[in-house]
C-alpha positions in Angstrom: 11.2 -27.4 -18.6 11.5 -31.2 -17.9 11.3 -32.0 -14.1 14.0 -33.6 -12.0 13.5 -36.5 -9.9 11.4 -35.7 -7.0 9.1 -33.8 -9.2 10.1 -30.2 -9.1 10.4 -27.8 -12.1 14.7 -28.1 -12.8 16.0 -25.2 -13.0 19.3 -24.0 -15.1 21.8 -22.3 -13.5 23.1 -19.1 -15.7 27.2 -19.5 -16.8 29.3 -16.8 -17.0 31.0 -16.5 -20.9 34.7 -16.6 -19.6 33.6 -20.0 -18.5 32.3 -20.8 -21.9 33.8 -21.5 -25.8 34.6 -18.5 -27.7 30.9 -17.6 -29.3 31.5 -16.8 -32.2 33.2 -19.6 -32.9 30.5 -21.6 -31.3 27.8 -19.7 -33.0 29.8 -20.8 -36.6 29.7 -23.9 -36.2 26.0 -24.5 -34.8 24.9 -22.7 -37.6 26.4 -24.8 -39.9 24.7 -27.7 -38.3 21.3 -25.9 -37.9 21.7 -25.1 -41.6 22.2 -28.7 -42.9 19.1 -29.8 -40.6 17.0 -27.4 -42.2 18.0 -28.2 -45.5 17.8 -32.1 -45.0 21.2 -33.3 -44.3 21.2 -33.6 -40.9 19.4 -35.2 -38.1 18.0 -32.7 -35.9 18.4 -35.0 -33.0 22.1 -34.1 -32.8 21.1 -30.4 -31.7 18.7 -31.1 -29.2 21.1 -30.8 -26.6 22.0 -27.2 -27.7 18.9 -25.8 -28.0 15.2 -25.0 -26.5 12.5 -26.9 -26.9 11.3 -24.5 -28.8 13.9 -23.9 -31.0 14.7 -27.8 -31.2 10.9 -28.2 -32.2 11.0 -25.7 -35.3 14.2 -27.1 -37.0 13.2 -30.4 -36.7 9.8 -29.8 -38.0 11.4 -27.9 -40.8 14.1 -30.4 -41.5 11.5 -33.3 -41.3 9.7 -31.2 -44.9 13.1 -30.6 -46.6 14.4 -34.4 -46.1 10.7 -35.9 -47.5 11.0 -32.9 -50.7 14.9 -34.2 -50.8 13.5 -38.0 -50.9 11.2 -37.1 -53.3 13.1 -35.6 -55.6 12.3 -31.8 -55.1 15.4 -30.7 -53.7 19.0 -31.9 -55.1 21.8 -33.8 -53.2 24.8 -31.9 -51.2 26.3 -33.4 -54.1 24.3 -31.6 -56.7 25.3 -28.1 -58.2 24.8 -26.2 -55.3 26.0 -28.4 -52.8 26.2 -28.1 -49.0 25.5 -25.5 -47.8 28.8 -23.1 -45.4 28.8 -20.6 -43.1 31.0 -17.7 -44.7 31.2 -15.2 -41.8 29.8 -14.8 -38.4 28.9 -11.7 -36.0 28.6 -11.6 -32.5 27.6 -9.1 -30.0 27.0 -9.8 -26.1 24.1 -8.3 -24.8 25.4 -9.4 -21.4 27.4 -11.5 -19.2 26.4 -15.2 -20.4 24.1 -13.9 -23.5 25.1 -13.7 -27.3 23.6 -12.7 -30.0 24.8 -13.7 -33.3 24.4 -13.1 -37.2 25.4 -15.4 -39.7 25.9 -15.4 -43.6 25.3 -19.1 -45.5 25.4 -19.7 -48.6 25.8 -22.4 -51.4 26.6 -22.3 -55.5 22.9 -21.0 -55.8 22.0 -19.7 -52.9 22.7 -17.1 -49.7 20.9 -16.9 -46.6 21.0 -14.8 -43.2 21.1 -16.5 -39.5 20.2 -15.1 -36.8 20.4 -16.4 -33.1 20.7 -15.9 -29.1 22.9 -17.7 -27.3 22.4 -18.1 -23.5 25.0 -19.7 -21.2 23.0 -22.0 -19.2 24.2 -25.3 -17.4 28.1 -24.8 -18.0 27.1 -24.5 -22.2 25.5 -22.1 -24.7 22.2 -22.7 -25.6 19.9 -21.5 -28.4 17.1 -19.7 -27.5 16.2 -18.1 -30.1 16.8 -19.3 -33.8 15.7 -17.4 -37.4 16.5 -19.0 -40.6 16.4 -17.4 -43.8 
């Protein structure tokens, strides 16, 4: 957990979900971003405000692999036949006050996959804590 200035471990303060967006509508479209990281189409930097370290550390490792096979010729363009991948539906349940977990279903012409995550409301936003990728 990065420190603040004087020093001291920072700590996040836990937000209520009232006082956050609608999650699964939240969890929909983080998932589509997650999903073109890990597939090479998206800069992972643009999550990295949404997510753990962790989390953060794993789809850009992942989407840092599927963007070299994509330069290289391994993996086709969101042009291609299968094209970008989409989010077709999108589960939520809360666990508790300020915690979310969510299932998703993506797919493209060739391929579908299943999304799992936690969302925790931390700092006035949801967070991803946890993140599986099919």
């Amino acid at each position: 957990m990065p420190d603040d200035e004087d020093g001291r471990p920072r700590t996040e303060q836990a937000t209520a979900t009232v006082d956050l967006p609608d999650p699964g509508r939240w969890a929909g479209q983080f998932v589509q971003a997650a999903t073109e990281v890990a597939v090479g189409l998206r800069p992972a930097v643009q999550l990295v405000r949404w997510t753990t370290e962790d989390v953060y550390s794993r789809l850009a490792r992942r989407g840092e692999v599927a963007t070299r096979a994509r330069r290289a010729g391994r993996l086709g363009s969101a042009q291609g036949p299968a094209g970008r991948p989409r989010v077709r539906s999108v589960r939520t349940c809360e666990v508790r006050d300020g915690i979310v977990e969510a299932s998703a279903v993506v797919g493209d012409a060739e391929r579908t996959r299943a999304v799992a995550l936690r969302l925790e409301g931390l700092d006035g936003r949801w967070r991803v804590t946890v993140l599986e990728l099919g």
